[in-house]
Structure formats: C-alpha cells, structure tokens
C-alpha positions, -999 to +999 in steps of 0.1 A: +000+000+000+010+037-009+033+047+022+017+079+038-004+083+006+024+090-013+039+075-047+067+084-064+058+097-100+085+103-130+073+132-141+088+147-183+094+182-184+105+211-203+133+238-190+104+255-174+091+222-150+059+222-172+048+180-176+049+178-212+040+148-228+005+135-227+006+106-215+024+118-186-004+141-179-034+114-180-010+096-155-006+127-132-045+130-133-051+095-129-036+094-094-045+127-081-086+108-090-075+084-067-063+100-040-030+104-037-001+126-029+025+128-056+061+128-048+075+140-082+108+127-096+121+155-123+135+155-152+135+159-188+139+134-221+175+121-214+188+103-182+153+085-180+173+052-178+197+063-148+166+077-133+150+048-132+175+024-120+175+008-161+145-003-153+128+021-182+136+042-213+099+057-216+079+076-187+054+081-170+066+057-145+053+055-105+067+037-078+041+023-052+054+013-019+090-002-037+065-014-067+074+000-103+045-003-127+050+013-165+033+026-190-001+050-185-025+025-193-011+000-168-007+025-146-044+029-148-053-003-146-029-011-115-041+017-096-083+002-100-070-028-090-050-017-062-069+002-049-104-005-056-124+011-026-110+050-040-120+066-071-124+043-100-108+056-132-121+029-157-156+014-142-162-012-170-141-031-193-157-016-223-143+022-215-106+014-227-113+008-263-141+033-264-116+059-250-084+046-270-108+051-299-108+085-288-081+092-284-064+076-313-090+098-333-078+130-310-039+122-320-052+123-356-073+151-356-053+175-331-020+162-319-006+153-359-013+190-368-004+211-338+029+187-336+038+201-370+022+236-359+044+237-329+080+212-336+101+239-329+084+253-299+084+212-285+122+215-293+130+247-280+117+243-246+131+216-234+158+214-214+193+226-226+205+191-223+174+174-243+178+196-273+205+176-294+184+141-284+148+161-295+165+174-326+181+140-337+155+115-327+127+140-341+140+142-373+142+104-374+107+102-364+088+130-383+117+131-413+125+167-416+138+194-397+114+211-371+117+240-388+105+226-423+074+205-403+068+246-391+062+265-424+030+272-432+015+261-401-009+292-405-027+273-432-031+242-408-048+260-379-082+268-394-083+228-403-081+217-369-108+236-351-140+224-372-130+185-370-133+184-332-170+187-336-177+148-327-163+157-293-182+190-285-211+169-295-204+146-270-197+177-244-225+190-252-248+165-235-233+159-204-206+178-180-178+152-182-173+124-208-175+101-174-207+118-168-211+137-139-180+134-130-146+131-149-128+094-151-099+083-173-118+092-205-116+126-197-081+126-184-065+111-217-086+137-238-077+164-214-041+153-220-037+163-259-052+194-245-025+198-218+001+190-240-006+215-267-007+243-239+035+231-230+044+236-263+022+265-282+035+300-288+002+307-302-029+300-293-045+277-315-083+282-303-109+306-301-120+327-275-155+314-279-143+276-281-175+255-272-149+228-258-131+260-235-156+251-203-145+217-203-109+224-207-109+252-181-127+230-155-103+202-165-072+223-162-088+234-128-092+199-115-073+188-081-063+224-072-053+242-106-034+205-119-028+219-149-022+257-144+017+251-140+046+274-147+053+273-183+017+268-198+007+292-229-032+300-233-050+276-253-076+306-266-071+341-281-071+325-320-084+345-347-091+328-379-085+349-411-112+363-436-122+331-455-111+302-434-141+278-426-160+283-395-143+270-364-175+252-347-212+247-357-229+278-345-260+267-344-251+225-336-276+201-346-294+179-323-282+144-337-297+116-339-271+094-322-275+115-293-314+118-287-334+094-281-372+089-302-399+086-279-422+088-310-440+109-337-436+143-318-400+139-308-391+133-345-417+158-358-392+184-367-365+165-386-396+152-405-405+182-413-368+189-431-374+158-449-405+166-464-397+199-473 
C-alpha cells in the first residue's frame, strides 16, 4: 500500500518544469482521482534510464510502496486494482477501447497538426540538455527538420478547429465524458489538451471555443493540476477572412444522441425531410 499516501511519479518536463507529454499528464490525473499525494521525480527526455535504476527508457513511470508499474494504461489499470475502494478511473471493461478510440482519433485530428504547428516550440523548450536528443531522434521520427514540419502552419490551424465537432457533441450533453463526474476518459482527452498548452507559442483556439468550459474546468481539477509554470493559453485564435468556420454555430441535435420517444420527438426533422 501507498506509504503515507504517497507515490513516487517520473514526471517529463520542459526547462520551465511544465509536464509535457500526454501521457504523462493522463498519469498525473489518474492518481490525483484516486487520491494520492504525488512525490515527483524531475526531469527531462534524457537520463530516464539512470533515473529509473535501467528499469525504463519511456515515462510516465510511478513507484508504489517499492512497486514500479510502466506505461499510462497500466498504470491505470494497477491503480483500479489496487486500490479499488478509492475513485475508479475505468468502471467497465468496455471504456478502454471506447476511449483509445478517442483518443487515437484525438492524436489524428489535433495532436498530428499542432505537432507540426508547434515542432520547434516542442524543441526549443526543453531542457538545454534534451535539445540535441529532440533534434536528432525528431528528425528520425517526423523526417525533416522542425523548422521545415513549421512552415505554413498558419494554413493548418483553421483545419483543426471544425474536426473536433464529434467531441463538443459529445460535451455538449453531459458535463464530463465520465458523466457527472470526470474518469480516465476525460483525463487522456484532457491530455492532448494539456500538451498543446506546453508547447504552443500561439494559441491555437478561439476565444468562444465551445470545448473552452470543459478544458478550463479540467485544467482546474485537483487544485489548478494543470495551471503550471510554463503553460501558454489555449484561446485568443483568430481565424482569417475566409477560413471555414471553427465550430457549428447553431449544432444540430443528432440523432445518435437523442433518443425517439415517437412521432412528436421526431416531428421536426420530419419536417426537413418533407420539405
């Protein structure tokens, strides 16, 4: 069990001791829902191994009472198990593919673009040490230089904005995507969220974002979790004259999220039918 409520989390940071990759942050979230204190291990992208005894090359990474578990999903998972009379982050089976779904659709949708939007940024605020290792093993990942994935990134801004629909959708139904109260679903979308603020230079949403009051209450979560030193604002974008409308200002009601109770309730959208 978690000595005085405390367990030791390897936390990834830029110079400025801003958590900075996602999955780190749904990790950070996931045990401050459950409960517990976090005694943070610093540190940036290089040294993870000596930090970690050799025992990993990737973080997030928590030690539990002398018990190492890897990788945020485990991580997750351990901590139900664990500790099953706190918090529960993922209540049924199904909620891990549902929300990998997600989130795999989030990485396509927001974190491909904003990572081209914002490589130099990601590069530039890391730690003096991680710079040559960013650069190198960046350039081997993405294939060019940060500075090439950069240009033109004002054309790729207005594109992002009107395909997160499906989740303001969801958002707009209920307070949480856990329902009245946030679980790991939210915490792993929150994350791509969190992520973008450690690296943007601009920000890369509206001022009248409809997803801003979930963000903002997310970010406000377990005592302002994610209003750390070196976060940029997520809102203050202004799309130029011509770019496509960043939300639905008048949102549909959709089908898949209304349920028929007959002729009345459907009466409307008949209506548009008909003509």
């Amino acid at each position: 069990m978690a000595k005085d409520n405390k367990i030791t989390f390897y936390d990834l940071q830029h110079a400025s001791g801003c958590t900075t990759s996602p999955f780190v942050w749904a990790t950070k979230y996931a045990l401050k829902h459950k409960g517990f204190d976090l005694d943070v291990v610093d540190g940036g992208f290089t040294g993870i191994m000596d930090r970690t005894g050799g025992r990993s090359e990737r973080l997030p990474a928590i030690v539990d009472d002398g018990e190492w578990v890897l990788d945020s999903w485990l991580i997750a998972e351990y901590l139900d198990a664990k500790y099953p009379d706190r918090p529960t982050l993922i209540g049924d089976p199904g909620i891990k593919p549902l929300t990998e779904f997600l989130e795999g659709w989030l990485w396509k949708t927001a974190v491909s673009p904003w990572v081209r939007c914002f490589a130099v940024q990601y590069r530039d605020r890391c730690k003096p040490e991680d710079i040559g290792y960013i650069t190198e093993s960046r350039l081997r990942m993405w294939g060019q230089p940060v500075e090439e994935m950069a240009k033109g990134r004002e054309d790729v801004f207005p594109k992002v904005l009107p395909e997160l629909e499906p989740l303001r959708a969801l958002l707009r139904e209920r307070k949480w995507l856990g329902g009245d109260a946030p679980n790991y679903a939210d915490y792993r979308a929150l994350a791509v969220f969190l992520w973008c603020a450690s690296v943007a230079d601009v920000p890369p949403m509206t001022e009248d974002e409809p997803l801003r009051d979930w963000i903002d209450r997310g970010f406000d979560l377990y005592g302002g979790l994610g209003r750390i030193p070196g976060m940029s604002p997520l809102f203050g974008y202004q799309p130029r004259p011509g770019d496509p409308e960043p939300f639905e200002r008048t949102p549909r009601d959709f089908g898949l999220t209304k349920r028929n109770t007959g002729p009345a309730s459907t009466a409307a959208e008949t209506a548009r039918l008909k003509g």
